[in-house]
Structure formats: structure tokens, C-alpha cells
C-alpha positions as CSV (number, residue, x, y, z in Angstrom):
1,X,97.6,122.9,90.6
2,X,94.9,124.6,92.8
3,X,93.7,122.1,95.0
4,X,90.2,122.9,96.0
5,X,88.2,121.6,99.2
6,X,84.6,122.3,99.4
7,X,82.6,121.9,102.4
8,X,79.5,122.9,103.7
9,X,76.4,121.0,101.8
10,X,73.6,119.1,103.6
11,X,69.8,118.6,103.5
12,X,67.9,121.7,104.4
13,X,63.5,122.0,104.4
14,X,62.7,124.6,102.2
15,X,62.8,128.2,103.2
16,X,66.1,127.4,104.6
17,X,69.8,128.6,104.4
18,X,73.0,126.6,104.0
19,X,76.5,128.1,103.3
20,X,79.3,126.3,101.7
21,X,82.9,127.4,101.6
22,X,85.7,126.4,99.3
23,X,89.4,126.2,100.5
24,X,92.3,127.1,97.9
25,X,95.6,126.7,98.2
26,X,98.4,127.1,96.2
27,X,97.7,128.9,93.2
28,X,100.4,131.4,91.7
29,X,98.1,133.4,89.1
30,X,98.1,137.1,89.7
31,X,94.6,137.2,89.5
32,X,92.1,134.2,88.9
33,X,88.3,133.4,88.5
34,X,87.1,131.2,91.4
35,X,82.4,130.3,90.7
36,X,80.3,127.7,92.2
37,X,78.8,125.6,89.8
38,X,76.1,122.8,90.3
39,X,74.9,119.8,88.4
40,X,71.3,118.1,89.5
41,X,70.4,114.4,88.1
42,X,69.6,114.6,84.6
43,X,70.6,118.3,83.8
44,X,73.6,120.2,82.9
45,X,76.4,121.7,84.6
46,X,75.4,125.2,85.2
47,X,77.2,128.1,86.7
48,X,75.5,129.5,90.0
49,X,78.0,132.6,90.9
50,X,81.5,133.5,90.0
51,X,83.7,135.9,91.0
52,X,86.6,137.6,90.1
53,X,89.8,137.9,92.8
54,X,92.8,140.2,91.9
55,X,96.0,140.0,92.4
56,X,95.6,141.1,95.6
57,X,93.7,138.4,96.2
58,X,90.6,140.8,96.8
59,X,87.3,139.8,95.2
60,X,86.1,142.0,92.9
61,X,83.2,141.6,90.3
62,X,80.9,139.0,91.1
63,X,78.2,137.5,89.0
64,X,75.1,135.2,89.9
65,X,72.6,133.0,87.5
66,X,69.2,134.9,87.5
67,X,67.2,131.9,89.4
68,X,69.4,132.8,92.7
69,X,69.6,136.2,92.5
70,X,68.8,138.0,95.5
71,X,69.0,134.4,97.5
72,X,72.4,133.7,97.5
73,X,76.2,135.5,98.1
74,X,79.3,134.5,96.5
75,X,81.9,136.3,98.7
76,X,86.0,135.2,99.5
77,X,88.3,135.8,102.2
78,X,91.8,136.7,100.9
79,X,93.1,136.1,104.1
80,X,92.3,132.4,104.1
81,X,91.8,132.1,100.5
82,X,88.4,130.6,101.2
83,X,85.1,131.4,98.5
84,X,81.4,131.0,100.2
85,X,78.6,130.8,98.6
86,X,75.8,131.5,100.9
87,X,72.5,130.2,99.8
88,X,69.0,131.8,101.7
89,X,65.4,131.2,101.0
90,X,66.9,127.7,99.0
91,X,63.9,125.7,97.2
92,X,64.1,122.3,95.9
93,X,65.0,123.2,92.6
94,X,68.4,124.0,94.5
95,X,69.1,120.2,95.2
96,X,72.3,119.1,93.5
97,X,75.9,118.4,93.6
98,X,77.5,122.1,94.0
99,X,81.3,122.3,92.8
100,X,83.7,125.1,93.5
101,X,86.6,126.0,90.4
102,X,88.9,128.1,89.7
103,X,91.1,129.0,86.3
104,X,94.2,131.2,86.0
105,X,93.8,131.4,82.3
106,X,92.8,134.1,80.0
107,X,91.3,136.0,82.9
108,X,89.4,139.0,82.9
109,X,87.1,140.3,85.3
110,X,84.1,140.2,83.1
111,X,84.3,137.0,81.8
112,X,84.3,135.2,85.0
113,X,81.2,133.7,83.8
114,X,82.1,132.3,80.3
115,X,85.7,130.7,81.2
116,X,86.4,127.4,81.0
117,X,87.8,126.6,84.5
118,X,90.4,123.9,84.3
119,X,90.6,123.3,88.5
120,X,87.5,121.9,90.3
121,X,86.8,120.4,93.7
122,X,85.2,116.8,94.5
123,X,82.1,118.7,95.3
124,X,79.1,118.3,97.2
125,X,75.8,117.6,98.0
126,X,72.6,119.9,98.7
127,X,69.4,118.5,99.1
128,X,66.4,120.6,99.7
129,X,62.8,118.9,100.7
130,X,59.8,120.3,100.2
């Protein structure tokens, strides 16, 4: 198990920034895949930014979906284990339920993206307004 705790979500105007942070605990891997995914009314789960942590627990290759490119940051501290996502100039096509997961299995750095991640926090809520 890989208990996840996100925090961090809230309503922002437009234009604004918000950062969220995930706490994990407890995982043994030797190197995992920890993204942010989010999920709006209506539309599929999509993945917003992943990133790859090695066995050092040092983040390594990160990856971000093209509509939040060069607004947002996935980043980890390995001292705390904690992933952030921080997410600038956010729109209101930002609004929904933002989850944070991990998976241990068949990791490789690469394929952060296109895992199937079997541990995922509660998750929670961004609302951007116009």
C-alpha cells in the first residue's frame, strides 16, 4: 500500500496560481511513477504530469499534457516524499477534481505516462472562474 494525501485545491479567478502537494508514505518499490491526474464533469480521466522518482527517491524525468505546458510544475521532495504540482496562469478549463497516484509496477522512466497506476489519493477540488 502507498497511502496518498493530497492537499492543496481551492477556487482561484482566472490568471491565478494554486499549488497542490501529495504526501506518500510507505512504499517499498526501488523506483516508482508518482502523476497528477484530473477528471472534470462529463469528461475523462486524463493525465496532467507524471514523473519518474528513482530509487533514490530523486525525481527524474517528468512529463506534462500539452494544454499545461509551460503553466504548470510537477516537482517531489525526496526528503518528505511529497509530489507538487504547481499550476500558474490556470483557466477555467483547469476546473476539476485533481488526483495524485503512484505505481511500483513495470516501471520505467519513460513510460511514466502510459502506466496504469494502481494507488490513488481521495483527491481534490480546483475550481477556476472566469
Amino acid at each position: 500500500q502507498v497511502p496518498l494525501v493530497e492537499s492543496g485545491g481551492g477556487s482561484v479567478q482566472a490568471g491565478g496560481s494554486l499549488r497542490l502537494s501529495c504526501a506518500a508514505s510507505g512504499y517499498t518499490y526501488s523506483s516508482i511513477c508518482m502523476g497528477w491526474f484530473r477528471q472534470a464533469p462529463g469528461k475523462e480521466r486524463e493525465a496532467v504530469a507524471t514523473i519518474y522518482i528513482n530509487d533514490d527517491h530523486n525525481g527524474g524525468y517528468t512529463y506534462l499534457t500539452d494544454s499545461v505546458e509551460g503553466r504548470f510544475t510537477i516537482s517531489q521532495d525526496a526528503a518528505t516524499n511529497t509530489l507538487y504540482l504547481q499550476m500558474n496562469s490556470l483557466t477555467p478549463e483547469d476546473s476539476a477534481m485533481y488526483y495524485c497516484a503512484a505505481t511500483g509496477r513495470g516501471v520505467i522512466w519513460y513510460e511514466c505516462p502510459r502506466l496504469t497506476y494502481n494507488y490513488w489519493g481521495q483527491g481534490t477540488q480546483v475550481t477556476v472562474s472566469s
